[in-house]
Biopython code that builds the backbone (N, CA, C, O; Angstrom):
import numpy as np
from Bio.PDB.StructureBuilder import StructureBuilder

atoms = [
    (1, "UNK", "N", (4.003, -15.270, 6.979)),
    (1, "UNK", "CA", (3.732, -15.139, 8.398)),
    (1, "UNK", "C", (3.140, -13.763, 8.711)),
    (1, "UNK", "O", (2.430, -13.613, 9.706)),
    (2, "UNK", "N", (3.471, -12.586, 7.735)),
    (2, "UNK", "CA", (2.972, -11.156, 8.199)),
    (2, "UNK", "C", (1.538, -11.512, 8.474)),
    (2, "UNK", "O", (1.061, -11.297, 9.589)),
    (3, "UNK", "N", (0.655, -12.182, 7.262)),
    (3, "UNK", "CA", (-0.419, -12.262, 7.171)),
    (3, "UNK", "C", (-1.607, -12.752, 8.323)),
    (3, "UNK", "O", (-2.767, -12.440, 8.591)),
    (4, "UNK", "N", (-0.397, -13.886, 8.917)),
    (4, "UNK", "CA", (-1.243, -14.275, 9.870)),
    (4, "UNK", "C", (-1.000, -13.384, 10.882)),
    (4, "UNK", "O", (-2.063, -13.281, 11.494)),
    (5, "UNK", "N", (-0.253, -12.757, 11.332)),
    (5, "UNK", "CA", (0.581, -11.644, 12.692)),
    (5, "UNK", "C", (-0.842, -11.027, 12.468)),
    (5, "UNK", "O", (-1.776, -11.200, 13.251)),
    (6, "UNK", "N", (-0.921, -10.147, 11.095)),
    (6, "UNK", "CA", (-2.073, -8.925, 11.051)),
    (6, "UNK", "C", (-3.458, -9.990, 11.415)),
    (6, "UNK", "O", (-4.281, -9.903, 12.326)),
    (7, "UNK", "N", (-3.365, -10.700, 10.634)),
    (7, "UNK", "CA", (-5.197, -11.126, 11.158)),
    (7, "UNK", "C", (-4.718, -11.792, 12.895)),
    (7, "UNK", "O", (-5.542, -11.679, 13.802)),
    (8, "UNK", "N", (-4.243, -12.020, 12.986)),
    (8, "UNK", "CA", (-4.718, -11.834, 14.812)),
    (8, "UNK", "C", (-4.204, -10.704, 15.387)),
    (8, "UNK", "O", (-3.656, -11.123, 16.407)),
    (9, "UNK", "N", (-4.058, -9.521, 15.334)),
    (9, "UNK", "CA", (-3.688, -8.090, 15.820)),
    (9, "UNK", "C", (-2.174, -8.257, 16.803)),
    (9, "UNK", "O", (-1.969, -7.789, 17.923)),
    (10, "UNK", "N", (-1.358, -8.987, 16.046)),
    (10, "UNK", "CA", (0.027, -9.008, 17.023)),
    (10, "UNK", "C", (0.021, -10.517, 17.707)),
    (10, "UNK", "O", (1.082, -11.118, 17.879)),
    (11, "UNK", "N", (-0.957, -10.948, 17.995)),
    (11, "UNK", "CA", (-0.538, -12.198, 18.993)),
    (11, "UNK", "C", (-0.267, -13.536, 18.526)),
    (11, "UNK", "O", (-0.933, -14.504, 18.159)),
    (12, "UNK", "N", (1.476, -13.115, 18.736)),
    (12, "UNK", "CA", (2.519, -14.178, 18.822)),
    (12, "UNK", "C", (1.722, -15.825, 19.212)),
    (12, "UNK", "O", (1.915, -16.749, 18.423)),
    (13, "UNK", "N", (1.230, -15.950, 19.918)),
    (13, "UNK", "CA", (0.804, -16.953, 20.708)),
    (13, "UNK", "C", (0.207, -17.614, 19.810)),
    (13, "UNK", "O", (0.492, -18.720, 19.353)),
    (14, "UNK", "N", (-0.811, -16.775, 19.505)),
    (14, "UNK", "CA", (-1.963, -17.439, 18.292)),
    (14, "UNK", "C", (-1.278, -18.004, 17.207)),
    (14, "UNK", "O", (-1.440, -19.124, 16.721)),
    (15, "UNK", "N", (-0.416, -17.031, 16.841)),
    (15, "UNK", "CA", (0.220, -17.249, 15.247)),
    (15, "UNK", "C", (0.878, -18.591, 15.722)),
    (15, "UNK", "O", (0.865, -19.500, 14.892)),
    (16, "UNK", "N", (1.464, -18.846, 16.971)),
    (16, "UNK", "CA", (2.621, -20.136, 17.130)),
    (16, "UNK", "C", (1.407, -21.150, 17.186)),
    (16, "UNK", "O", (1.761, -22.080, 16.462)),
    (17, "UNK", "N", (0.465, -21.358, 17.564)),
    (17, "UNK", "CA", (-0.534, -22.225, 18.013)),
    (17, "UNK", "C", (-1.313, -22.611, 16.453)),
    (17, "UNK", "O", (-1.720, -23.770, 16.386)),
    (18, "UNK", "N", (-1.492, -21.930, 15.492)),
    (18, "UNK", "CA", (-1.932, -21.845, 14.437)),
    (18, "UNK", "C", (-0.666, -22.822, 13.388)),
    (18, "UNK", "O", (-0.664, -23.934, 12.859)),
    (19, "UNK", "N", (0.190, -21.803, 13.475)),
    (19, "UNK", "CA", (1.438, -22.547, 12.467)),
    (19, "UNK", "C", (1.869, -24.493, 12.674)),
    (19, "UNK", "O", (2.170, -25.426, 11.930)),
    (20, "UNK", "N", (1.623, -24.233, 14.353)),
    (20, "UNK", "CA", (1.493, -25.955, 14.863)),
    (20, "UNK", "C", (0.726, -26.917, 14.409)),
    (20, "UNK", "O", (1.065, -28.082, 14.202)),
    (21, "UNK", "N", (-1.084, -26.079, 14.131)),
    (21, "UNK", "CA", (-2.036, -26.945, 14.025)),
    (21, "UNK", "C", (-1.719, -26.813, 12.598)),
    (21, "UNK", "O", (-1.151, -27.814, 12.160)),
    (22, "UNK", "N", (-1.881, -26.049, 11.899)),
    (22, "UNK", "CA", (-2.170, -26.044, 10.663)),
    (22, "UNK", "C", (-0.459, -27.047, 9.224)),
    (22, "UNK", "O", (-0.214, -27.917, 8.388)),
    (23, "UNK", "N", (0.048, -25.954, 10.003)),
    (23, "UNK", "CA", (1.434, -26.925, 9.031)),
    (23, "UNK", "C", (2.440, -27.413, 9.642)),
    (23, "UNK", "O", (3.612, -27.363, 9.269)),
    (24, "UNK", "N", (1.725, -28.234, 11.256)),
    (24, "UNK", "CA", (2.889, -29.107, 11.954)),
    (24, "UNK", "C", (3.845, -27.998, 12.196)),
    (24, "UNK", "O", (4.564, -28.388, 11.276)),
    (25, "UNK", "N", (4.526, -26.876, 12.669)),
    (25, "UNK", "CA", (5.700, -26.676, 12.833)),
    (25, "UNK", "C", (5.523, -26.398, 13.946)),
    (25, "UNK", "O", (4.670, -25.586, 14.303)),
    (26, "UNK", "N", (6.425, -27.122, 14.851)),
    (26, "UNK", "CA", (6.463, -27.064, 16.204)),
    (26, "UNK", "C", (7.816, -25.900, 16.458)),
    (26, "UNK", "O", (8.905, -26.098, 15.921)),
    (27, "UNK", "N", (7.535, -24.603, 17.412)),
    (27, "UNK", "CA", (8.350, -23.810, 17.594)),
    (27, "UNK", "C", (7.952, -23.122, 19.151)),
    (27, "UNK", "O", (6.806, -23.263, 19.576)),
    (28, "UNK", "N", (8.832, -22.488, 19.830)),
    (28, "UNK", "CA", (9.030, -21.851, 20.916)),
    (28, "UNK", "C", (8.279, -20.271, 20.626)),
    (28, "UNK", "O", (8.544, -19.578, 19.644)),
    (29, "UNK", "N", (7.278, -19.888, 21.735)),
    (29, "UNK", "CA", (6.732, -18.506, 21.357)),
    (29, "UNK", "C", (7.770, -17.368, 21.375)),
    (29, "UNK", "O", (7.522, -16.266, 20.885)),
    (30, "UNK", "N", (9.225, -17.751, 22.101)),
    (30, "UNK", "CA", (9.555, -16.880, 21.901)),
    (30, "UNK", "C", (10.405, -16.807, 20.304)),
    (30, "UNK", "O", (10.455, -15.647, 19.894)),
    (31, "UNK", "N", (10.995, -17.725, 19.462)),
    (31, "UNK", "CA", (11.147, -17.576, 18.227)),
    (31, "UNK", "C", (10.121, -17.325, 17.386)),
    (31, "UNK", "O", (10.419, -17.251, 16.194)),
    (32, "UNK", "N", (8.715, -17.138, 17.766)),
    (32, "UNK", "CA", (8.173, -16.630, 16.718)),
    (32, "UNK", "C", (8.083, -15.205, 16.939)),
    (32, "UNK", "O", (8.242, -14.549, 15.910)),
    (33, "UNK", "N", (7.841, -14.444, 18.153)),
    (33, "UNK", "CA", (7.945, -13.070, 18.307)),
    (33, "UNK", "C", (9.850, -12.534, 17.612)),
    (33, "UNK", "O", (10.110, -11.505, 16.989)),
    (34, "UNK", "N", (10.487, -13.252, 17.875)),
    (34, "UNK", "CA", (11.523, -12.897, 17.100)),
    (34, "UNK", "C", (11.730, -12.384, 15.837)),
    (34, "UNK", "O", (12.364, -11.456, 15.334)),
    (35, "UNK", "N", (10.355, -14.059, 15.164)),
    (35, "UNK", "CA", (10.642, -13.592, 13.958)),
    (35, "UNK", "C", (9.400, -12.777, 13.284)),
    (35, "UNK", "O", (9.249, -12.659, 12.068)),
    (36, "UNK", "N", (8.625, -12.290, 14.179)),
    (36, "UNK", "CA", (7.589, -11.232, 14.148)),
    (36, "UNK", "C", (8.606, -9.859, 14.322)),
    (36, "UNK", "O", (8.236, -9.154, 13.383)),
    (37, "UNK", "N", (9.292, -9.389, 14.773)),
    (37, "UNK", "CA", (9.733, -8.226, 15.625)),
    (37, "UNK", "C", (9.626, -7.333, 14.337)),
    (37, "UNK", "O", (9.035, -6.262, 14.470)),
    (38, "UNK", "N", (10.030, -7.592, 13.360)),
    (38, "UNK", "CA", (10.009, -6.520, 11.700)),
    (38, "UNK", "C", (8.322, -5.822, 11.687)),
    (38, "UNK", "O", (8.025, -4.641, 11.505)),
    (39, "UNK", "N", (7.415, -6.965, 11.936)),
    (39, "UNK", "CA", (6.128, -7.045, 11.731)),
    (39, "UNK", "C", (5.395, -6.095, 12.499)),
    (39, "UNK", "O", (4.356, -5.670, 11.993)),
    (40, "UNK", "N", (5.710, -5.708, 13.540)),
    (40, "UNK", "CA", (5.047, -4.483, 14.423)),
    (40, "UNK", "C", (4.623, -3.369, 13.975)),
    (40, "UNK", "O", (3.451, -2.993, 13.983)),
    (41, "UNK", "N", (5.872, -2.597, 13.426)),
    (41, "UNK", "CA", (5.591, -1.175, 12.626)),
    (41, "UNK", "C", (4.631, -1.298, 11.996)),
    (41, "UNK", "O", (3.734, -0.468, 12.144)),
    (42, "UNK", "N", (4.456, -2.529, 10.937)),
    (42, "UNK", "CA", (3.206, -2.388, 10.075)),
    (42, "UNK", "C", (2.020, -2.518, 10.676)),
    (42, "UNK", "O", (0.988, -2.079, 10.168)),
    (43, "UNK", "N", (2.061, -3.186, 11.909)),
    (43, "UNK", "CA", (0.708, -3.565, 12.703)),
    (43, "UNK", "C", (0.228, -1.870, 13.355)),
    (43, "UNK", "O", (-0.866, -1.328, 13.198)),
    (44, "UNK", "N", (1.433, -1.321, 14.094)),
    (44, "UNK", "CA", (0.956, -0.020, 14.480)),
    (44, "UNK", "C", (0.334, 1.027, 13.210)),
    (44, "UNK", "O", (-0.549, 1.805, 13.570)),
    (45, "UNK", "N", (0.681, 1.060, 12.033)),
    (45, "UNK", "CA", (0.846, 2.002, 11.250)),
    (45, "UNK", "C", (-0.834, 1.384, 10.894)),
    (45, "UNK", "O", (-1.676, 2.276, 10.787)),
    (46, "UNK", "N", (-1.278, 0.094, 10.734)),
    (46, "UNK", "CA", (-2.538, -0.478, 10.194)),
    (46, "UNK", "C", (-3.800, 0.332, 11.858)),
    (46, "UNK", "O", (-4.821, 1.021, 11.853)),
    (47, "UNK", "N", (-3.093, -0.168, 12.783)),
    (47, "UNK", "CA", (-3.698, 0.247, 13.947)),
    (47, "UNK", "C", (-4.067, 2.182, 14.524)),
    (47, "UNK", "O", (-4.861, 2.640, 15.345)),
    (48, "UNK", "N", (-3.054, 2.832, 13.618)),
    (48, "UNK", "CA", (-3.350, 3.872, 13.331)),
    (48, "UNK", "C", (-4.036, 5.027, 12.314)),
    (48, "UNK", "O", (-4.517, 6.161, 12.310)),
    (49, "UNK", "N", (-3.740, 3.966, 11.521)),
    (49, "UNK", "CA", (-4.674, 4.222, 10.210)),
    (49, "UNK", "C", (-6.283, 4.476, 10.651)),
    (49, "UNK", "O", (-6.965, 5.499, 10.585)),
    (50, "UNK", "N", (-6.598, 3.132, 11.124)),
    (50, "UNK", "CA", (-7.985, 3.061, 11.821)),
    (50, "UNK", "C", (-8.479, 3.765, 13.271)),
    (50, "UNK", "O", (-9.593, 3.758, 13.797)),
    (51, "UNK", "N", (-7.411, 4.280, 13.642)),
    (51, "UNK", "CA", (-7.448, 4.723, 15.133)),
    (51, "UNK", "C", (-9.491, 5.571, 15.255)),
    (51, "UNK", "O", (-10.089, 5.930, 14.241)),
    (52, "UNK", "N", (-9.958, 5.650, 16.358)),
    (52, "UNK", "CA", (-11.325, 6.700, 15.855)),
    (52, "UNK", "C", (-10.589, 7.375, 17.329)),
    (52, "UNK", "O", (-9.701, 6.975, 18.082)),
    (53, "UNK", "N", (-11.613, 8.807, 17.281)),
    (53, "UNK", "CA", (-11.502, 9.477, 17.971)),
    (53, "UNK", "C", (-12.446, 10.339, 18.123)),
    (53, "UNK", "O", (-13.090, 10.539, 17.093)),
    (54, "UNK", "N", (-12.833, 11.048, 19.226)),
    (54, "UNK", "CA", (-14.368, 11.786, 19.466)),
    (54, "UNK", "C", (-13.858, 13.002, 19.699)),
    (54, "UNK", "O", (-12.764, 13.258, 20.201)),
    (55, "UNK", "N", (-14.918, 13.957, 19.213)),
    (55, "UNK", "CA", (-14.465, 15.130, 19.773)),
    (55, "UNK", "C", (-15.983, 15.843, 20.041)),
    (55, "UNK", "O", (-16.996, 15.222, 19.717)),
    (56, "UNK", "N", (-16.070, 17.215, 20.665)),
    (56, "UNK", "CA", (-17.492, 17.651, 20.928)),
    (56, "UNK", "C", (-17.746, 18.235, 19.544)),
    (56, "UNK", "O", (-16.965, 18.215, 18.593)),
    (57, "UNK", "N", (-19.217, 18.862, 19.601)),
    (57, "UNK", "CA", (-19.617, 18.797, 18.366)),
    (57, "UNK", "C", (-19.318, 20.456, 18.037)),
    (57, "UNK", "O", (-19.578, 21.465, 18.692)),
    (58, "UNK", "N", (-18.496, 20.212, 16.407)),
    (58, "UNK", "CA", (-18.108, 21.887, 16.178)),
    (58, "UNK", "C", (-16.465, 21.648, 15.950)),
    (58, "UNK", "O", (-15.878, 22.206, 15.023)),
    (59, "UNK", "N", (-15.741, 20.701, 16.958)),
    (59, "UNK", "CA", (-14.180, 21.041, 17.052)),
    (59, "UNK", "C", (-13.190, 20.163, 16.497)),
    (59, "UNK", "O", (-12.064, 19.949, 16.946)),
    (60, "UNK", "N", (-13.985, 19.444, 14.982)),
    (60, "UNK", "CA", (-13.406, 19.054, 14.131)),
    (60, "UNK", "C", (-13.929, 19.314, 12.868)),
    (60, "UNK", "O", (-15.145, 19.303, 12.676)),
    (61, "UNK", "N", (-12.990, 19.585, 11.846)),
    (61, "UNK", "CA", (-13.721, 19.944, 10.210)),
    (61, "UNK", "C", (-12.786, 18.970, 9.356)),
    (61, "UNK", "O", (-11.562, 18.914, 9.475)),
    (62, "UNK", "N", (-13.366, 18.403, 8.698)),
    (62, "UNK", "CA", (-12.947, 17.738, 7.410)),
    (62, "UNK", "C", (-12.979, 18.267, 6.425)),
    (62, "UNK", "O", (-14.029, 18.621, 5.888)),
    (63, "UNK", "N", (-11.226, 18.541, 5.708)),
    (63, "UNK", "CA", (-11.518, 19.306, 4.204)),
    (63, "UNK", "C", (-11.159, 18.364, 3.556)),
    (63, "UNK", "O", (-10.475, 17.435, 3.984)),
    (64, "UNK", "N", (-11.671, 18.522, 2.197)),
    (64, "UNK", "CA", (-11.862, 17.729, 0.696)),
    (64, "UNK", "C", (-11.600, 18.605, -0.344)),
    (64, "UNK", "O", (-12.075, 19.740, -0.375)),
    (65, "UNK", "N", (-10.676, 18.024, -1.431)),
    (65, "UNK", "CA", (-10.349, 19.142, -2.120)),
    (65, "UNK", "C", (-10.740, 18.186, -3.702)),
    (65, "UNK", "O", (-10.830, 16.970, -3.534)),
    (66, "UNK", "N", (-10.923, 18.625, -4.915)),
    (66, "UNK", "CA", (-10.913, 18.035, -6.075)),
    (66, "UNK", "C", (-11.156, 18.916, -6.961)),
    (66, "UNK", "O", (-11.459, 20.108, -6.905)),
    (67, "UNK", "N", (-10.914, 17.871, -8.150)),
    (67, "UNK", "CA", (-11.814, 18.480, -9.487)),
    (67, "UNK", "C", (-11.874, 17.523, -10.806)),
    (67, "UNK", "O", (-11.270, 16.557, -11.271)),
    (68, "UNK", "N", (-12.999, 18.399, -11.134)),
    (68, "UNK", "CA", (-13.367, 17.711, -12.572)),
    (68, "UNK", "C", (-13.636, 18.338, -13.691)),
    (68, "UNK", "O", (-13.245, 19.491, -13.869)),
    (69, "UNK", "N", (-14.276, 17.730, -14.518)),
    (69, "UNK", "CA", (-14.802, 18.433, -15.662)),
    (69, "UNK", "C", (-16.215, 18.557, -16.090)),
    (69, "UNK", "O", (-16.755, 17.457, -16.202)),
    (70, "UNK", "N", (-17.166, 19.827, -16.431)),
    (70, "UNK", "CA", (-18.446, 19.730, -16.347)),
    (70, "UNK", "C", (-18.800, 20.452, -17.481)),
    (70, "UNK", "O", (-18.169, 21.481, -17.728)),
    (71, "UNK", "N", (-19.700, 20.091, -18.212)),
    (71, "UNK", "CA", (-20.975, 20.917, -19.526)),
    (71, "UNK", "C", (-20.699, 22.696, -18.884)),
    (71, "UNK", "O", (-20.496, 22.653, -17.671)),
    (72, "UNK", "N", (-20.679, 23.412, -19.161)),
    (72, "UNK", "CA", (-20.668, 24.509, -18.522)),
    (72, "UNK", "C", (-21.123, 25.777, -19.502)),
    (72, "UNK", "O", (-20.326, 26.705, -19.362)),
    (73, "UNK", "N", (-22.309, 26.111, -20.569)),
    (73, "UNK", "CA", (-22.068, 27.502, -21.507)),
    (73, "UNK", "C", (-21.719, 26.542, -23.099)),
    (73, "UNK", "O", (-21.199, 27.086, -24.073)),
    (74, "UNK", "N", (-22.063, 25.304, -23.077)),
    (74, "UNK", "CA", (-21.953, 24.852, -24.334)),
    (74, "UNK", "C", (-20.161, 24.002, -24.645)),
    (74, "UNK", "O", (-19.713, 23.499, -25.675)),
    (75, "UNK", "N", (-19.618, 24.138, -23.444)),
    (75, "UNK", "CA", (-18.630, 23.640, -23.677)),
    (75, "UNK", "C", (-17.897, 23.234, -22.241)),
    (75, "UNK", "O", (-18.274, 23.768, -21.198)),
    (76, "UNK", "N", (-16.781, 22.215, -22.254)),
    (76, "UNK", "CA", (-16.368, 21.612, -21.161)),
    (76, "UNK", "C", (-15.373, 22.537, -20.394)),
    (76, "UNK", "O", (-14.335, 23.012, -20.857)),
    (77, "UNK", "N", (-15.791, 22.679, -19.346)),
    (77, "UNK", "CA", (-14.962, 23.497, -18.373)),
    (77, "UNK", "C", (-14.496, 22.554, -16.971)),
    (77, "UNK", "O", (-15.287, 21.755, -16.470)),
    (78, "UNK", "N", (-13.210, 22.756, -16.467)),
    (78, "UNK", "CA", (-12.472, 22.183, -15.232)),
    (78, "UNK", "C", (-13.008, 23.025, -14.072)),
    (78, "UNK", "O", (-12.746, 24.225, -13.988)),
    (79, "UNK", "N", (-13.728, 22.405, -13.219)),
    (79, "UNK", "CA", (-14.252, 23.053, -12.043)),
    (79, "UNK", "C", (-12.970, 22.434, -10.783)),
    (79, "UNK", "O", (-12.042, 21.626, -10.767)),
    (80, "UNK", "N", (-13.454, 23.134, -10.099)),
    (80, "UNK", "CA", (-12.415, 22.744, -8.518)),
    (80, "UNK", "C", (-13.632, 22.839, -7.141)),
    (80, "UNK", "O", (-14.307, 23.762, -6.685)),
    (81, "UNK", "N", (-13.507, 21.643, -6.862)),
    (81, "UNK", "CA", (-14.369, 20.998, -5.884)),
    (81, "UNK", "C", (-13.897, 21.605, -4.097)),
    (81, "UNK", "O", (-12.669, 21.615, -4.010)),
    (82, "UNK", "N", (-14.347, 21.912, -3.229)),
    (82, "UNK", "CA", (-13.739, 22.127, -2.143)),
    (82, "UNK", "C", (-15.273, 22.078, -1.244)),
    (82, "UNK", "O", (-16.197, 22.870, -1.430)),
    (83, "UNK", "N", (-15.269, 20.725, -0.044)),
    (83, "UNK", "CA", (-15.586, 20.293, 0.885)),
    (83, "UNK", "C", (-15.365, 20.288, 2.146)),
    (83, "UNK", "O", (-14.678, 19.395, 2.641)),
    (84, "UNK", "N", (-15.889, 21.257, 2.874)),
    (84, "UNK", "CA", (-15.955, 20.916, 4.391)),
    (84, "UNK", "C", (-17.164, 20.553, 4.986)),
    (84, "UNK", "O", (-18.303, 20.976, 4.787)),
    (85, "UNK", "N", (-16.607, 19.450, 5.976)),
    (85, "UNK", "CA", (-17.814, 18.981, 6.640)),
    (85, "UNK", "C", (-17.398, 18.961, 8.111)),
    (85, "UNK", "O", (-16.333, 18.407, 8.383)),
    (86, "UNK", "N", (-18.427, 19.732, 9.492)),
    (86, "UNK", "CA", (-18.101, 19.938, 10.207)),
    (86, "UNK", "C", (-18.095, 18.629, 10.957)),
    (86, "UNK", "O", (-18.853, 17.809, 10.439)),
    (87, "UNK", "N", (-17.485, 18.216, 11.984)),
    (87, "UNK", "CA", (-17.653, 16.717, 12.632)),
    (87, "UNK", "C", (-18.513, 16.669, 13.865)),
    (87, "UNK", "O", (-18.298, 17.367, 14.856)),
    (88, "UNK", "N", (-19.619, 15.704, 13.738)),
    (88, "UNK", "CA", (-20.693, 15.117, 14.659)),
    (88, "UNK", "C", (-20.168, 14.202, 15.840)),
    (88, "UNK", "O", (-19.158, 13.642, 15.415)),
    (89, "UNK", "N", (-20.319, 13.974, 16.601)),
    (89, "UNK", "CA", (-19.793, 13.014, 17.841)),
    (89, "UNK", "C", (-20.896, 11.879, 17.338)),
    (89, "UNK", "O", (-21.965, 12.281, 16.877)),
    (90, "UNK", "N", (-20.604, 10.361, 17.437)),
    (90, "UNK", "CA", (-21.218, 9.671, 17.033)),
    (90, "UNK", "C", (-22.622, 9.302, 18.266)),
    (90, "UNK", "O", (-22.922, 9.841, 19.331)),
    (91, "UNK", "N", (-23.163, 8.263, 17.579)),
    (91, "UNK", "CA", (-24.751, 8.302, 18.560)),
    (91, "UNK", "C", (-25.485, 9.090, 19.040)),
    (91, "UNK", "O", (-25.995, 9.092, 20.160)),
    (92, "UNK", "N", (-25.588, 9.909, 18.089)),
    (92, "UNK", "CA", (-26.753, 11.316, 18.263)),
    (92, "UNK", "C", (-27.741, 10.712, 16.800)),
    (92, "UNK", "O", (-28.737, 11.334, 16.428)),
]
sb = StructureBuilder()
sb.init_structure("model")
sb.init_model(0)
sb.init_chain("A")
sb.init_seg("    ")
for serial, (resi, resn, name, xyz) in enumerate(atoms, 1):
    if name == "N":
        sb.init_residue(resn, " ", resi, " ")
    sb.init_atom(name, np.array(xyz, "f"), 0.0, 1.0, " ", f" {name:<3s}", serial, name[0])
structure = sb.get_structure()
């Protein structure tokens, strides 16, 4: 049931209307939000994950940190990667 909760973004309704058509189980919307209620946190935490947000241009930076290994003088050396990228407001 999580599965279907997440692909319709929370709505109980759908999921009860779905579970009816699809595998006959006839149930009350409010026992399925019941047995949704566990299911939320993960919906917010998915819904925040993706959250976007704007800001003007300049008053966000993205850091990136890594490393690898590169040819360097005839022999392999561990470099350390470090990325900032300042943030654009979108539709420019």
């Amino acid at each position: 049931m999580l599965e279907r909760f997440l692909q319709h973004r929370g709505n109980c309704d759908v999921v009860r209307q779905q579970l009816s058509k699809e595998l006959g189980i006839k149930t009350s919307l409010r026992s399925v939000e019941r047995a949704c209620r566990t299911f939320r946190q993960e919906l917010e935490v998915s819904r925040r994950a993706t959250m976007r947000f704007e800001t003007a241009l300049g008053e966000q930076l993205q850091i990136d940190f890594g490393q690898t290994r590169v040819l360097l003088g005839g022999g392999s050396v561990r470099v350390f990667l470090f990325v900032a990228t300042l943030g654009e407001p979108t539709g420019r």
